[in-house]
C-alpha positions in Angstrom: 12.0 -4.6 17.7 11.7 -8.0 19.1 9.4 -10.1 21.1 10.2 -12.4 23.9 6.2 -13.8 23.7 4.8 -16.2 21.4 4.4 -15.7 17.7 1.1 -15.2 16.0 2.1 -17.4 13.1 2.4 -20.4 16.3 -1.2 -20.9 15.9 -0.3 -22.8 12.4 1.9 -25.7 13.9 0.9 -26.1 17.1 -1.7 -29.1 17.6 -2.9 -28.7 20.8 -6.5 -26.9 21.7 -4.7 -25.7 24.9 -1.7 -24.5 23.5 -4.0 -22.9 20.8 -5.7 -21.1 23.9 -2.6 -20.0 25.5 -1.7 -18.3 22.2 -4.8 -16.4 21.7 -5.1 -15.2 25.3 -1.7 -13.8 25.4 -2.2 -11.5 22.2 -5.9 -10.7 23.2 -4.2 -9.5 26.4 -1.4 -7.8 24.4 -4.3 -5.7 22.3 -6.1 -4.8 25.6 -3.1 -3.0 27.0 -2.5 -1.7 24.1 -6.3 0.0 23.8 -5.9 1.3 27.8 -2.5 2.4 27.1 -4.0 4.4 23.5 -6.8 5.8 26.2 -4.2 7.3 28.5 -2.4 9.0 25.5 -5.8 10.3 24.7 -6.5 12.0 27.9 -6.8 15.8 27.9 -3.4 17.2 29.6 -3.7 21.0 31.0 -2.6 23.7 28.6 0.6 24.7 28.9 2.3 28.5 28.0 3.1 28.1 24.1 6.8 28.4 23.5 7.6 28.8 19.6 11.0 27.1 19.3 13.3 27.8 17.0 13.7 26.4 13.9 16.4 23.3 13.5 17.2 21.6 10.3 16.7 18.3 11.5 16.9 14.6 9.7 14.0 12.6 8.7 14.7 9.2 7.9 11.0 7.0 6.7 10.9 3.6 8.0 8.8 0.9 5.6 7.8 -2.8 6.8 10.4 -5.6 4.6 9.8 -9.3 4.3 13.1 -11.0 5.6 14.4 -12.6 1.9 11.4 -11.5 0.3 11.9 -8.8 -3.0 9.9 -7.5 -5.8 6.7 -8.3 -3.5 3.6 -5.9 -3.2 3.9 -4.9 0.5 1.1 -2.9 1.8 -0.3 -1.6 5.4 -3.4 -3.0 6.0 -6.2 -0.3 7.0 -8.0 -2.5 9.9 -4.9 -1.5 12.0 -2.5 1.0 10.3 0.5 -0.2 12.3 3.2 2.7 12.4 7.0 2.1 12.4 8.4 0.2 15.7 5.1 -1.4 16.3 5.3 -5.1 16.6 4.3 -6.5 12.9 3.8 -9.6 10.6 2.9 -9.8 7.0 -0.8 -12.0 5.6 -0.1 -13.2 2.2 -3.2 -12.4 0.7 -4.3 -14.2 -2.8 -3.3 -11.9 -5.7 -2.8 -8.6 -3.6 1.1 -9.4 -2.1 1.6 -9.3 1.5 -0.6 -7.0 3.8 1.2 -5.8 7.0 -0.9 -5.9 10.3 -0.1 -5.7 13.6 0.8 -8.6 15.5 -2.6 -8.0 18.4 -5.0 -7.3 15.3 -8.0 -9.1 15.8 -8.5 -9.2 12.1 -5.2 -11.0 12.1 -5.9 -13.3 14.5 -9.1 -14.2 12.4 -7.4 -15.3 9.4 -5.0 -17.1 11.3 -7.3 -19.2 12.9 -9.2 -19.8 9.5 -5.7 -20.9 7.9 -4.2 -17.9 6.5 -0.2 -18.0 6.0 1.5 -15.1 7.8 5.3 -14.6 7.4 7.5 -12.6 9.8 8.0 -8.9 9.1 10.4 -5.6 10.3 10.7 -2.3 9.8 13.7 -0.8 7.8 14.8 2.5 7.0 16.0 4.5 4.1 14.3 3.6 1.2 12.2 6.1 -1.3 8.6 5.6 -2.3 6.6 6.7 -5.2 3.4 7.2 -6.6 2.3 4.2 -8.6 -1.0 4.0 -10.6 -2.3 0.8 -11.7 -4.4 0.8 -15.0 -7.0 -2.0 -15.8 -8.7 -1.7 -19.1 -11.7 -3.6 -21.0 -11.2 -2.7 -24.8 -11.9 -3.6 -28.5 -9.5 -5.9 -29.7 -8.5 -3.6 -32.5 -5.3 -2.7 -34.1 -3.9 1.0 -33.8 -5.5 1.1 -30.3 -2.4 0.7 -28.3 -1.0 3.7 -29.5 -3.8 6.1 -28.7 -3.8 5.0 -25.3 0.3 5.1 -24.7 -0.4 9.0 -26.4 -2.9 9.3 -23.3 0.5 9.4 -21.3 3.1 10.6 -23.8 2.0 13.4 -23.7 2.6 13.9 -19.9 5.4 12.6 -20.0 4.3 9.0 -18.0 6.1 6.1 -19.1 4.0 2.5 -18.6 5.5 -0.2 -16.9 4.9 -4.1 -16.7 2.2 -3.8 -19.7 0.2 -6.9 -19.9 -2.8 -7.4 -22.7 -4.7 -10.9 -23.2 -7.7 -11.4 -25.8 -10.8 -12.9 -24.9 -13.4 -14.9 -26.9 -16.1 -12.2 -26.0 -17.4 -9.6 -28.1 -18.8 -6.0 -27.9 -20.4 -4.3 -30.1 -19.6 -7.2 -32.7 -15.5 -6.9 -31.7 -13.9 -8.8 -29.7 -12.7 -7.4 -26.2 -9.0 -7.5 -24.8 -7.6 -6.9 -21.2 -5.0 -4.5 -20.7 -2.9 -3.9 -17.6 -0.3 -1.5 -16.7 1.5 0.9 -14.0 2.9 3.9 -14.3 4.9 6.7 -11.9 3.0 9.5 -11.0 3.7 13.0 -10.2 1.3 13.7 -6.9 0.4 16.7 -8.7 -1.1 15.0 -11.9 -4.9 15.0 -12.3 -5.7 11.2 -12.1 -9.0 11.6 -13.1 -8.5 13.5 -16.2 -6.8 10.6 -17.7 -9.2 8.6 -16.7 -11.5 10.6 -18.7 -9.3 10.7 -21.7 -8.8 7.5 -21.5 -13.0 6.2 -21.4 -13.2 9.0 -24.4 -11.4 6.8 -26.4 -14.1 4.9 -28.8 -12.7 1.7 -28.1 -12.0 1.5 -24.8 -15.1 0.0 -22.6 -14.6 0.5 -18.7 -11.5 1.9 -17.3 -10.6 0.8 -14.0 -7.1 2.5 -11.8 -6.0 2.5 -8.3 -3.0 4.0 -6.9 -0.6 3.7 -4.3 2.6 4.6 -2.7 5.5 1.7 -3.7 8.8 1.4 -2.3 11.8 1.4 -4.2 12.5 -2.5 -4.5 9.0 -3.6 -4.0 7.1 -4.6 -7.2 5.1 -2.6 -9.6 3.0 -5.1 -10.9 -1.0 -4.8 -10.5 -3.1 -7.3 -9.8 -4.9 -9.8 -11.9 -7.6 -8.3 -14.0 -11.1 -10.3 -12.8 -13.8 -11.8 -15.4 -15.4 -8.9 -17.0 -19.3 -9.9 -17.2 -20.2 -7.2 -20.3 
């Protein structure tokens, strides 16, 4: 879907506190209709006889927001305003979380903008499958051996890692010193997350467990963020 008004990414070239102005108004006006419009929809219609029609196999096809150019990126929907396929969109590049898709009259949006933020230009596609990604971050013992209890955590469900990252550090614990680990794995929806979590803190040398998960689709990246400073 295209746009015949301004852009929201405008607001990072153009000088002028007018033209600035003239930006802003038109998408705050473009978020207004869209509220009344969203109020409408929400108005109670009168009930209707029920008809039950019958069943017709019928084709799905899952649309997913792309980067024009852009592969093996992190794209993600940002939750301020969960834009759904068709809406109008843009991508933020956030700092070490990929590119978060908003809608182009989010006032969040327009927030970072005008505080600098870099937004690229964004559509919807179709076709492509997604899966279940889980992204491990672990604080451990720099010990030897360790690497294969945690990998049997996940042999023995049948999870293979992916993009396995490990750095030492000069801090210690309990007199060792402590190591970063960082992977992602494919998930079965139906596989207990937190039981190998548990498994996983159960192991002696393994001192906070952190995991988040997410749906990724095919072609976008699998990598997990950079792991933070520990403080222990």
């Amino acid at each position: 879907k295209t746009s015949t008004g301004p852009k929201l990414d405008w607001l990072q070239f153009v000088r002028t506190a007018s033209a600035k102005s003239k930006i802003k108004a038109y998408f705050r006006k473009l978020y207004e209709e869209k509220k009344e419009t969203q109020k409408l929809e929400e108005t109670p219609k009168p009930q209707l006889p029920k008809i039950i029609p019958l069943k017709t196999k019928t084709e799905t096809t899952e649309y997913f927001p792309t980067i024009s150019g852009a592969s093996n990126i992190n794209i993600s929907i940002a939750k301020c305003c969960n834009p759904k396929p068709f809406d109008e969109i843009v991508g933020y590049i956030s700092r070490g979380r990929g590119i978060k898709i908003h809608r182009v009259d989010c006032p969040n949006l327009m927030k970072i903008v005008e505080n600098g933020g870099k937004v690229v230009e964004a559509h919807w596609s179709k076709g492509k499958e997604k899966n279940l990604y889980a992204f491990f971050k672990l604080t451990v013992q720099d010990v030897p051996g360790l690497i294969y209890k945690i990998a049997g955590v996940f042999a023995k469900r049948n999870i293979s890692f992916e993009n396995f990252h490990s750095s030492s550090k000069k801090k210690k614990f309990k007199g060792r010193f402590l190591a970063y680990i960082r992977f992602s794995c494919k998930l079965d929806p139906k596989i207990n997350l937190s039981e190998i979590v548990k498994e996983l803190e159960s192991l002696e040398e393994v001192v906070k467990v952190r995991v988040s998960k997410r749906w990724v689709y095919e072609g976008s990246s699998t990598e997990s963020e950079e792991v933070e400073s520990e403080s222990e």
